[in-house]
Backbone bond lengths (Angstrom), bond angles and torsions (degrees), N, CA, C in turn:
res aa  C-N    CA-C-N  psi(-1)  N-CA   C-N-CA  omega(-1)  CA-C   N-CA-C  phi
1 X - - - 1.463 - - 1.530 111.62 -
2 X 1.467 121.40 -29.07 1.263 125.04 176.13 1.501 97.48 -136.60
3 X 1.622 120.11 130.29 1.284 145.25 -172.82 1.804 108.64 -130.38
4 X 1.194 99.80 104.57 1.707 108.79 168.18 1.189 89.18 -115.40
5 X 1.838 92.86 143.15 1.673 108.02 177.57 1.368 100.77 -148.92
6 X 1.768 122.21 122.00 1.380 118.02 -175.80 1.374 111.14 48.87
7 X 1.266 136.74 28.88 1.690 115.06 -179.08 1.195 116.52 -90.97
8 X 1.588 106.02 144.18 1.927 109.16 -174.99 1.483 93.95 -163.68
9 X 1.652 93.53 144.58 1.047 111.42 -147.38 1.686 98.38 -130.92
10 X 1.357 124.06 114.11 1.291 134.60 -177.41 1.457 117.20 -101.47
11 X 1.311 119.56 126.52 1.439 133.06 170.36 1.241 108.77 -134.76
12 X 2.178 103.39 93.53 1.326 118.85 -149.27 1.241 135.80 66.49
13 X 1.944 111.71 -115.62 1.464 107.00 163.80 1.514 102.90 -109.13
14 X 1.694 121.76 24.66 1.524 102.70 -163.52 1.686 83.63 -102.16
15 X 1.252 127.21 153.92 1.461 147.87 -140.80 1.843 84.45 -132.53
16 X 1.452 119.00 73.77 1.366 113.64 -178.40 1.217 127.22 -57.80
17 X 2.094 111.48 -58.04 1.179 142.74 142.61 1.816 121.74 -86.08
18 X 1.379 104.38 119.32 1.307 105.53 -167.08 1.632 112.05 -109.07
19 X 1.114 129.33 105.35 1.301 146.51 -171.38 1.539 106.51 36.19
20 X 1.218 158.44 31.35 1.387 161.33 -117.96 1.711 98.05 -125.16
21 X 1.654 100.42 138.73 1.604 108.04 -168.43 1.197 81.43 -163.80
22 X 1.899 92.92 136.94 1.317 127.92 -165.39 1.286 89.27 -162.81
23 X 2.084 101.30 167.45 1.861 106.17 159.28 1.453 85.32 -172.11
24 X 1.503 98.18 146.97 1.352 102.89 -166.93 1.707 100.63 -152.02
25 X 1.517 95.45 111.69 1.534 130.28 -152.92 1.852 108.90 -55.01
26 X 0.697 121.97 -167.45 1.912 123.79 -153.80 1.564 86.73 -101.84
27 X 1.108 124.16 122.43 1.651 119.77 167.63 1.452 112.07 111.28
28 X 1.287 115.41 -39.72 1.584 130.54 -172.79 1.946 103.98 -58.19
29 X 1.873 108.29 138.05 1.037 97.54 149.00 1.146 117.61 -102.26
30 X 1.185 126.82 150.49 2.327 127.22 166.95 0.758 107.03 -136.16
31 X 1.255 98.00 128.23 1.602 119.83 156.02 1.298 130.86 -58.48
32 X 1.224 109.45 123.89 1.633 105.89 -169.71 1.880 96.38 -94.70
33 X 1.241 123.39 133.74 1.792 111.07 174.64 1.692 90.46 -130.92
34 X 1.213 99.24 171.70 1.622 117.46 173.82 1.313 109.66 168.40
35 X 1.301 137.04 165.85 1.487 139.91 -163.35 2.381 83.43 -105.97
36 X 1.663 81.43 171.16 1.752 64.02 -166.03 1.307 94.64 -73.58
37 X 1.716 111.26 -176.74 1.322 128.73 -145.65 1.328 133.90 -0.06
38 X 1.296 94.79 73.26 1.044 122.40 -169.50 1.924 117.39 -102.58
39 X 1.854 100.33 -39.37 1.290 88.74 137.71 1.788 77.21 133.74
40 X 1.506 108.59 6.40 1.603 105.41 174.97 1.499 110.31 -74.39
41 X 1.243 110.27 -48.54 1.939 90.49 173.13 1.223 128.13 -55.55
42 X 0.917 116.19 -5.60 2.014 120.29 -164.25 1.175 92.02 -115.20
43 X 1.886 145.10 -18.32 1.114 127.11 165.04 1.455 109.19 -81.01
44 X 1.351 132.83 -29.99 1.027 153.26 174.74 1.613 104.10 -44.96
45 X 1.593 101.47 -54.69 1.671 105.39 -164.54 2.041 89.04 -85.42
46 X 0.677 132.76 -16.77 1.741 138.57 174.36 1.820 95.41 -53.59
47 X 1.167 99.60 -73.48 1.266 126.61 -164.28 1.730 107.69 -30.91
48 X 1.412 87.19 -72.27 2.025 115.41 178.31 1.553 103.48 -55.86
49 X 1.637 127.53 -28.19 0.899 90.60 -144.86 1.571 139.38 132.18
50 X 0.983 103.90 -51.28 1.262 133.32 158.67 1.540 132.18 -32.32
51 X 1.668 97.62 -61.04 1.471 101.18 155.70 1.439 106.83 -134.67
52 X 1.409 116.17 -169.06 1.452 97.06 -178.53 1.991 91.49 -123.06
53 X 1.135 91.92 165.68 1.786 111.89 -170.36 1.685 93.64 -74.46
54 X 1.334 107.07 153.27 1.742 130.27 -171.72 1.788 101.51 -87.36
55 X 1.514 100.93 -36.49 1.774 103.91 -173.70 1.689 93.35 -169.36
56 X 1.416 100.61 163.83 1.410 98.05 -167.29 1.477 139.36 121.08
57 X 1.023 144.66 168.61 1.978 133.73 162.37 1.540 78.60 -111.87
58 X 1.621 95.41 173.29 1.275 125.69 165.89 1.956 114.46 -162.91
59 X 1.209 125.05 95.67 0.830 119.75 -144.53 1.845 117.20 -107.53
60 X 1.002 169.01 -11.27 1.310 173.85 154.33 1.416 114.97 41.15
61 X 1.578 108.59 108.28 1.583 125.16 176.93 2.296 90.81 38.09
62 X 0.904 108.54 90.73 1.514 140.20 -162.79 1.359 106.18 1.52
63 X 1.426 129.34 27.67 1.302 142.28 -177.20 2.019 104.43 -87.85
64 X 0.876 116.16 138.39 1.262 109.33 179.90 1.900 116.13 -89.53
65 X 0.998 145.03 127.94 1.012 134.72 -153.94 1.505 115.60 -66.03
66 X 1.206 97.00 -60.30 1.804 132.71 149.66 2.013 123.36 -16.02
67 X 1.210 82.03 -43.81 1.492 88.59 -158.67 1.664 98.69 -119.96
68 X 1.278 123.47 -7.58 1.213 124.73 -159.07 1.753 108.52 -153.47
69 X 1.068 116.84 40.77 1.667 110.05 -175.33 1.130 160.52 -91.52
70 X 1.739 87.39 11.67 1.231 122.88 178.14 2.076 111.71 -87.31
71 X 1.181 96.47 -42.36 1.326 136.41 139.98 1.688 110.46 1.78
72 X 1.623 75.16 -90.05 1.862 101.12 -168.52 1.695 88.54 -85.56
73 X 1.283 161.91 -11.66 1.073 119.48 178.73 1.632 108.38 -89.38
74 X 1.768 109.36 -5.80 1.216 100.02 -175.36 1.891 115.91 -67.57
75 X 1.660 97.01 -32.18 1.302 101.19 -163.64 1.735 89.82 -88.54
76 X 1.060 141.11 57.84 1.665 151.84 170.60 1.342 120.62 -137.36
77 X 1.743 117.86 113.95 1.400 97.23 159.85 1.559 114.72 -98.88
78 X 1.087 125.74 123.74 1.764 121.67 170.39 1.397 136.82 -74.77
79 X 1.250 131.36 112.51 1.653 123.27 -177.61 1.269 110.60 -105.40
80 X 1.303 136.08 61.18 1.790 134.15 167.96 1.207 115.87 -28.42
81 X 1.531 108.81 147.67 1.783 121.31 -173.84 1.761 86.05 -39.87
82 X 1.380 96.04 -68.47 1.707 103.77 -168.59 1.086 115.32 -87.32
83 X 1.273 124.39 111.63 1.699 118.59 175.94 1.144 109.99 -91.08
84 X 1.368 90.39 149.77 1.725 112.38 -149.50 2.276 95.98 -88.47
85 X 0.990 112.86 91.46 1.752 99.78 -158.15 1.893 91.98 -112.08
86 X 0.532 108.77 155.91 1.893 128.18 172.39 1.248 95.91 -117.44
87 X 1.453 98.24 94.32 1.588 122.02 178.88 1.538 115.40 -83.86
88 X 1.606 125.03 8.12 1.428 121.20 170.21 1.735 91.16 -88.91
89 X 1.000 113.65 -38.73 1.859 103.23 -179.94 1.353 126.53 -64.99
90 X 1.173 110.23 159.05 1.435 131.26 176.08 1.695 109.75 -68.91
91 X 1.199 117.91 160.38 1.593 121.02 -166.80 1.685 80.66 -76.71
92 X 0.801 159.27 -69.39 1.596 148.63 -94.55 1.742 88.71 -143.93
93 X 1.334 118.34 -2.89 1.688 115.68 168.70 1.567 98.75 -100.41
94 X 1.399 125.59 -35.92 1.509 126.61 -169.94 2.016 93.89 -73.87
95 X 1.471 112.28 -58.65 1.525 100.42 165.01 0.888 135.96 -47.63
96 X 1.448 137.62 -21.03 1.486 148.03 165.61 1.460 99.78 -64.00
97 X 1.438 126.74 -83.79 1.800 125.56 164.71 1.594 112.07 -22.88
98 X 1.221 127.46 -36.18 1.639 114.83 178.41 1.441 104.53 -71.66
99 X 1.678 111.93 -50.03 1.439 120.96 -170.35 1.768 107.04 -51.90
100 X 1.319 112.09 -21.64 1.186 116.36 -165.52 1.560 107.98 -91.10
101 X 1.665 107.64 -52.66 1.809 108.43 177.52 1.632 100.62 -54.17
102 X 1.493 116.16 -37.26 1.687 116.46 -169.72 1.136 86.08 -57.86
103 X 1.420 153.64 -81.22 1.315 155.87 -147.70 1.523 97.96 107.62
104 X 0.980 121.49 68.69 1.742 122.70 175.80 1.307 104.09 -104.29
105 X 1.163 111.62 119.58 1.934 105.85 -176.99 1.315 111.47 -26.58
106 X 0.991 131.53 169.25 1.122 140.98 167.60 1.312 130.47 -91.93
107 X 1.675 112.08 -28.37 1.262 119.47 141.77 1.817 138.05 -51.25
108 X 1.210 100.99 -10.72 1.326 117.22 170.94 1.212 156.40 -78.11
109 X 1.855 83.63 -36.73 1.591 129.31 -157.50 1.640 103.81 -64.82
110 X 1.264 99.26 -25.65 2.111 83.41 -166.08 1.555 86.67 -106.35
111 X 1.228 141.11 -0.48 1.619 97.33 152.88 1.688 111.90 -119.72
112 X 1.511 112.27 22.72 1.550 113.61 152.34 1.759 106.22 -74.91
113 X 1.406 125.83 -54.80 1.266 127.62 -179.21 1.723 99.49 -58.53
114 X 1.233 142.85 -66.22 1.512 144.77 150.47 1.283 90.31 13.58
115 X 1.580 117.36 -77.97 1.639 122.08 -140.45 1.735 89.89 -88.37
116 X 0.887 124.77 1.24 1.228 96.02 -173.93 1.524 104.48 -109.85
117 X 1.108 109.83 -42.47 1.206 118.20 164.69 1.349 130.39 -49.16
118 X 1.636 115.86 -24.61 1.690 128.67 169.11 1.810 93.15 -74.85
119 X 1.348 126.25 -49.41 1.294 122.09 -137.74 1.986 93.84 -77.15
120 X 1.576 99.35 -29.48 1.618 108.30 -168.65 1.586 101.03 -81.38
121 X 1.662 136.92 -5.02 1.016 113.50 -152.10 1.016 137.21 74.14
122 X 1.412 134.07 15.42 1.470 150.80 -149.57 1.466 110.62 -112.07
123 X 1.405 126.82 -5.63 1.876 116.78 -148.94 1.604 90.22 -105.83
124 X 1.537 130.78 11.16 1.118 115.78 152.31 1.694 126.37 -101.46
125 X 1.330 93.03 14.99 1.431 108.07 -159.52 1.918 97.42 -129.62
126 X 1.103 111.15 -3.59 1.441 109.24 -157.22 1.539 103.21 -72.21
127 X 1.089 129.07 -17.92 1.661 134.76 166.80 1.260 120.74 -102.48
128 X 0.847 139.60 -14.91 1.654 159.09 112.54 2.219 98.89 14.50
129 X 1.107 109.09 123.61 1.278 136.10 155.83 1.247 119.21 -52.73
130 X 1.615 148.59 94.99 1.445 138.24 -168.17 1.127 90.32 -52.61
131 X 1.097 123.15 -89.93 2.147 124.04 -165.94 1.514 97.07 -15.05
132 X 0.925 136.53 -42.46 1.800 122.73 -168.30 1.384 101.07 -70.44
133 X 1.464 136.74 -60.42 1.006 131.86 -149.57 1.036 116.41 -66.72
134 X 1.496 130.77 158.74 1.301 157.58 -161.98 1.884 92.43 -76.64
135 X 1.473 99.46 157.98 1.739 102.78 169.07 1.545 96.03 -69.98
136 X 0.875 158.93 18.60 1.873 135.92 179.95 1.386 77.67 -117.18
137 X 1.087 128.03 -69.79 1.781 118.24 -163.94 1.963 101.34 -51.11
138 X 1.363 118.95 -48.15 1.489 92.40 176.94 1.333 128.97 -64.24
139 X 1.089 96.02 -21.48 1.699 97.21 171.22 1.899 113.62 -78.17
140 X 1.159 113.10 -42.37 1.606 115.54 156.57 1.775 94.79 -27.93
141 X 1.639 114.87 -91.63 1.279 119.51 -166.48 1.551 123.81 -23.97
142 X 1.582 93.58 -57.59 2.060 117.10 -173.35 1.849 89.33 -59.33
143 X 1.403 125.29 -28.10 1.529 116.07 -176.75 1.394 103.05 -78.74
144 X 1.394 101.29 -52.13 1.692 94.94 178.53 1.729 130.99 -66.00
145 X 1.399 102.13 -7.10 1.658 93.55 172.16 1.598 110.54 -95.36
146 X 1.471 85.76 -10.28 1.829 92.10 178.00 1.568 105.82 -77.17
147 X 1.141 132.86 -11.43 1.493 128.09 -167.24 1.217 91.53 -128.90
148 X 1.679 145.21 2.78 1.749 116.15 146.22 1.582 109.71 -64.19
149 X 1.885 80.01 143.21 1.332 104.54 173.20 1.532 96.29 74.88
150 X 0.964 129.39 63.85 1.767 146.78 168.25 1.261 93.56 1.04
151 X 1.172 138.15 90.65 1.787 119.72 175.52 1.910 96.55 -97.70
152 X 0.859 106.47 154.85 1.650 113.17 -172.04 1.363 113.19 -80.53
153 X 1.550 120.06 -24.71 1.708 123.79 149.98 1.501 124.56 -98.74
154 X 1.402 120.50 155.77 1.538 127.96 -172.60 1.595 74.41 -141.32
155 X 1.158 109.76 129.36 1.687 138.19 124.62 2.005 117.66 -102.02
156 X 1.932 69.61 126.66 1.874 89.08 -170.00 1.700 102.20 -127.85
157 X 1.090 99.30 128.66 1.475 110.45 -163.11 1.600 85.16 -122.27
158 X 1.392 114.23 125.14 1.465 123.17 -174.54 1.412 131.84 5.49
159 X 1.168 97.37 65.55 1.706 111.61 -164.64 1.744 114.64 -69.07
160 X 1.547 115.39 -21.94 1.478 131.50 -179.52 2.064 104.80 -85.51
161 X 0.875 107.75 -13.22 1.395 121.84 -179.12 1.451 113.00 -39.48
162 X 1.117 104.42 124.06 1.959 92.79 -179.96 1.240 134.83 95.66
163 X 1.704 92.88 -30.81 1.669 119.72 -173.24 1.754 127.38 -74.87
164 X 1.108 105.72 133.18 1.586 117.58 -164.37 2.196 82.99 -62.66
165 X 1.042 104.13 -179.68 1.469 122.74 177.71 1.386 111.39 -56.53
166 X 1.464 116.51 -80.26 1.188 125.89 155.22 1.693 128.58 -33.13
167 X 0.549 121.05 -28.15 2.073 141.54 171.26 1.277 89.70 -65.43
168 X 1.482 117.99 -60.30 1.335 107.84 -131.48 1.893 87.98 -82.62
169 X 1.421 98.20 -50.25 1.600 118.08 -175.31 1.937 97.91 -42.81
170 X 1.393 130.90 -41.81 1.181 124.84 163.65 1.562 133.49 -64.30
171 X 1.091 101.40 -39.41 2.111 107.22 164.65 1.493 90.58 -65.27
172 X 1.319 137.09 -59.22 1.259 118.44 -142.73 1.407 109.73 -70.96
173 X 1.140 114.58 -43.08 1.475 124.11 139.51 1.782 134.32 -8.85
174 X 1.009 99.90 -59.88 1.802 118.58 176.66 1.546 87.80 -78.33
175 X 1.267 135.05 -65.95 1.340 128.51 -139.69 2.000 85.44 -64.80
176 X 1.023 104.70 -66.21 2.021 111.17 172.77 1.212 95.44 -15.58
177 X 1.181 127.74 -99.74 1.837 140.71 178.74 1.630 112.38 -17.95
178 X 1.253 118.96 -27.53 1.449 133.94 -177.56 2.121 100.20 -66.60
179 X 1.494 93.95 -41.41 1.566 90.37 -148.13 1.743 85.77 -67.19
180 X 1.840 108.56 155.26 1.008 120.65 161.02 1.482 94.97 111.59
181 X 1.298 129.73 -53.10 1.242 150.90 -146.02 1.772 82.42 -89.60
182 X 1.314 119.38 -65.54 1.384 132.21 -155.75 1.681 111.66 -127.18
183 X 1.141 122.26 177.07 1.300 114.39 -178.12 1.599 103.64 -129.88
184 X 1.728 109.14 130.11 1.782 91.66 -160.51 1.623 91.01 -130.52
185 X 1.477 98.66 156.77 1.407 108.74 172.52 1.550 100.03 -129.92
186 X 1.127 97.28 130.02 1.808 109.77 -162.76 1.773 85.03 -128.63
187 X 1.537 90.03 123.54 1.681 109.81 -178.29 1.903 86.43 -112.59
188 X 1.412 96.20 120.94 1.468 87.55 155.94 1.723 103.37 -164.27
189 X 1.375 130.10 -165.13 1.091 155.13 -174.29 1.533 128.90 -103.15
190 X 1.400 95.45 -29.33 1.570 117.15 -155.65 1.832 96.37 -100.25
191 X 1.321 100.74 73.76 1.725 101.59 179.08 1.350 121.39 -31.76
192 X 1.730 116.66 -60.81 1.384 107.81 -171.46 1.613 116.47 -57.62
193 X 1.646 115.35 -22.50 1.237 118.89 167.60 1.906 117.03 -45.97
194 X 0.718 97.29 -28.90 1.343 116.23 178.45 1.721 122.12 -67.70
195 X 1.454 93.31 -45.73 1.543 95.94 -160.47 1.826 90.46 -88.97
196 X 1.498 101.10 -15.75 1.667 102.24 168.17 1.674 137.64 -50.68
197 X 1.619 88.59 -59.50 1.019 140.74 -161.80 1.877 106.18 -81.06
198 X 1.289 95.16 -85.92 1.359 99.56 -151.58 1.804 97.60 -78.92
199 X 1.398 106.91 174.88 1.933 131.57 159.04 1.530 119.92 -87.86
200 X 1.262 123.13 -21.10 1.147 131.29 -178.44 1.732 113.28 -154.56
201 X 1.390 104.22 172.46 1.336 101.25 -170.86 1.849 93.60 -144.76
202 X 1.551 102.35 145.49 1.590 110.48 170.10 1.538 98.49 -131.06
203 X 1.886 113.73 140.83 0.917 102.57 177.94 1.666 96.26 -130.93
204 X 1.117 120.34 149.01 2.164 121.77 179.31 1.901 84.59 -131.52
205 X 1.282 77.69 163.45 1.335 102.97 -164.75 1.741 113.53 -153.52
206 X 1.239 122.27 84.26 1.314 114.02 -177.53 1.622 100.37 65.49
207 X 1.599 86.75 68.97 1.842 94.49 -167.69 1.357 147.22 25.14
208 X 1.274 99.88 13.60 1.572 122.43 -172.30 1.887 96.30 -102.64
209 X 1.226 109.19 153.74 1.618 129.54 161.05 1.236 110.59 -68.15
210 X 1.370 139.64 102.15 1.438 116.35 155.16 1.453 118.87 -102.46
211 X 1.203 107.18 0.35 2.140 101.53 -175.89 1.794 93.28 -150.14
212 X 1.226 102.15 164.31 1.162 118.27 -161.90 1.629 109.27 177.57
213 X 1.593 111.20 82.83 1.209 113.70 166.84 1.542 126.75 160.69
214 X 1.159 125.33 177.14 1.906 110.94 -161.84 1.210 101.86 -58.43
215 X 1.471 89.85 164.40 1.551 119.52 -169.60 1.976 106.05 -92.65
216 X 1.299 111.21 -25.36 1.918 115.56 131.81 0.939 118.24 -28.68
217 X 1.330 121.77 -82.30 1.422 129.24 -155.05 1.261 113.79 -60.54
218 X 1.313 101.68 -19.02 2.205 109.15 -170.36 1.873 98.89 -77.67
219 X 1.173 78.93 -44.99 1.900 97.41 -171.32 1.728 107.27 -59.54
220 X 1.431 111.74 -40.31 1.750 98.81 -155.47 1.531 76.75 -126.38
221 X 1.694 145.17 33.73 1.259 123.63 146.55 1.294 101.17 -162.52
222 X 1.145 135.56 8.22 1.640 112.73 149.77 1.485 116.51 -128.35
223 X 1.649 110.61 19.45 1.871 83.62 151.66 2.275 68.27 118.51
224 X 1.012 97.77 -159.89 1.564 112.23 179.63 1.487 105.67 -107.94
225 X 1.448 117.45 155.64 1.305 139.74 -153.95 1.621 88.48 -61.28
226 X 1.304 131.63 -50.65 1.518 147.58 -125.85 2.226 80.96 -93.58
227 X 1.236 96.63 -33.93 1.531 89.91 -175.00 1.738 108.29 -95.41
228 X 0.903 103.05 -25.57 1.440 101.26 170.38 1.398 110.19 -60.18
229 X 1.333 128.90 -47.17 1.429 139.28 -155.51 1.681 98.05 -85.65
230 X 1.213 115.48 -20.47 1.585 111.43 -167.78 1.928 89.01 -93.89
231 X 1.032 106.70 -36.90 1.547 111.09 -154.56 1.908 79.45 -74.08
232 X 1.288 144.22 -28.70 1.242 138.64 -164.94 1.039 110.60 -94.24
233 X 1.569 137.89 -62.32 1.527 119.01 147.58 0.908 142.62 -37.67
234 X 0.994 116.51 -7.37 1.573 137.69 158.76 1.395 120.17 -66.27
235 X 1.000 108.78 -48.29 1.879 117.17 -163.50 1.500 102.84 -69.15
236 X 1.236 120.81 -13.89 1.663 102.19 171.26 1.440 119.02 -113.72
237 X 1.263 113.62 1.76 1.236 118.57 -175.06 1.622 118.88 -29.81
238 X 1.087 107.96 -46.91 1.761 123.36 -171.91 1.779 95.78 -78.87
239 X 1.261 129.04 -31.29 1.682 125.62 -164.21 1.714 87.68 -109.80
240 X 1.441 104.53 88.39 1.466 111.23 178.14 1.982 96.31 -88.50
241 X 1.700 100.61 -54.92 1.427 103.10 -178.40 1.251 109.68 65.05
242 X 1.443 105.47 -177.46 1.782 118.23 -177.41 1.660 114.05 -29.20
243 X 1.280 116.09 -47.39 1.305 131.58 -152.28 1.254 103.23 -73.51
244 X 1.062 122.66 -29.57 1.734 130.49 178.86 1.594 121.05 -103.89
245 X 1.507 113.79 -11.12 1.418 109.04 125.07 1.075 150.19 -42.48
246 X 1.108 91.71 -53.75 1.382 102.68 -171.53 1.428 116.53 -84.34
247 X 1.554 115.22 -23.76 1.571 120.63 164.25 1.533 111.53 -85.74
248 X 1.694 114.48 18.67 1.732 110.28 171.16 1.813 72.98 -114.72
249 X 0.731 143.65 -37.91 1.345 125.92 -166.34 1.338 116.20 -61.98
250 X 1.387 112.17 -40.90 1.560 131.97 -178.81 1.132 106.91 -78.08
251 X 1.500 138.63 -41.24 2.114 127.43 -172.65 1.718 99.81 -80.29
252 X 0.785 103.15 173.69 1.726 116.16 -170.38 1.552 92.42 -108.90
């Protein structure tokens, strides 16, 4: 459902995403991990759309990103660290405006927003003022505009962020229920979220790939997720090369 091949991604001479290939099958959730700039948001924004890749394929439900991107953002729902919300609206008036930029018939619209709004927990909140709500309910919302119009991928970029215990223990929850239905790439920080959550795990590192594979396999043959991930950022520390030139050339 999602196909990276060779992709790398240049800003100038700094080597953000560095030739990196992955694919991650119809149904699957993964975890995306990396220490920061590491180079997961900028594959993230590759992916959607957002920007376009330096060299490489990038492929979405067999649409090419490149060549077709109107395409692939239809079959995408997106959840940004920060969701972007128009907090003078109502939960279920700001979903109506998504249903509308999506282009969802219009005949449709009030029981696509309906379902999404039942599935997020939202129908006590659905007239509700964004500015009032609590951070777990905006993040409810930023989930629910990401899942109008059922698109068959979700990219979730630290969606538990911010979140009291309980908050978080409820998204992580919904996002679980997601897999099978949709295919998700969950970028986050919060490892054990991971070993919760997702079927597989991807880890980049100074825009490079270093891991690639279930979230099993970490557990019952290399030790715990938290040591795998240290022992992998690790391994290049000494082979900085071009790429870390050029990112001492670029920070102040």
């Amino acid at each position: 459902m999602i196909e990276v091949v060779e992709m790398t991604k240049r800003y100038g001479p700094l080597r953000a995403v560095d030739s990196i290939t992955f694919t991650i099958p119809k149904g699957r959730i993964t975890g995306f991990l990396g220490p920061n700039g590491a180079g997961k948001s900028t594959t993230m924004r590759v992916i959607t759309g957002f920007t376009p890749a330096s060299e490489g394929i990038v492929r979405v439900a067999d649409f090419d990103v490149a060549s077709h991107p109107l395409e692939v953002k239809r079959r995408i729902g997106y959840l940004p660290e920060h969701v972007p919300l128009y907090e003078e609206m109502t939960v279920s008036g700001f979903l109506g405006f998504v249903a509308g930029v999506k282009q969802i018939p219009r005949n449709e619209r009030r029981e696509e927003i309906g379902r999404v709004i039942e599935r997020c927990g939202l129908t006590a909140m659905a007239r509700r003022i964004i500015g009032n709500l609590s951070k777990g309910y905006r993040q409810r919302v930023g989930l629910a505009q990401a899942l109008l119009g059922n698109p068959p991928v979700l990219i979730l970029d630290e969606p538990t962020v911010g979140l009291d215990p309980r908050q978080i223990a409820e998204v992580r929850a919904m996002i679980k229920a997601l897999g099978g239905e949709h295919t998700v790439l969950l970028s986050t920080h919060i490892l054990p979220e991971v070993v919760m959550v997702c079927d597989s795990v991807i880890i980049i590192h100074r825009g490079r790939l270093v891991y690639d594979g279930a979230v099993p396999d970490v557990q019952s043959g290399s030790g715990s997720l938290e040591e795998l991930f240290m022992r992998a950022v690790a391994a290049d520390v000494s082979d900085r090369g071009e790429r870390a030139t050029a990112e001492e050339e670029i920070e102040p």
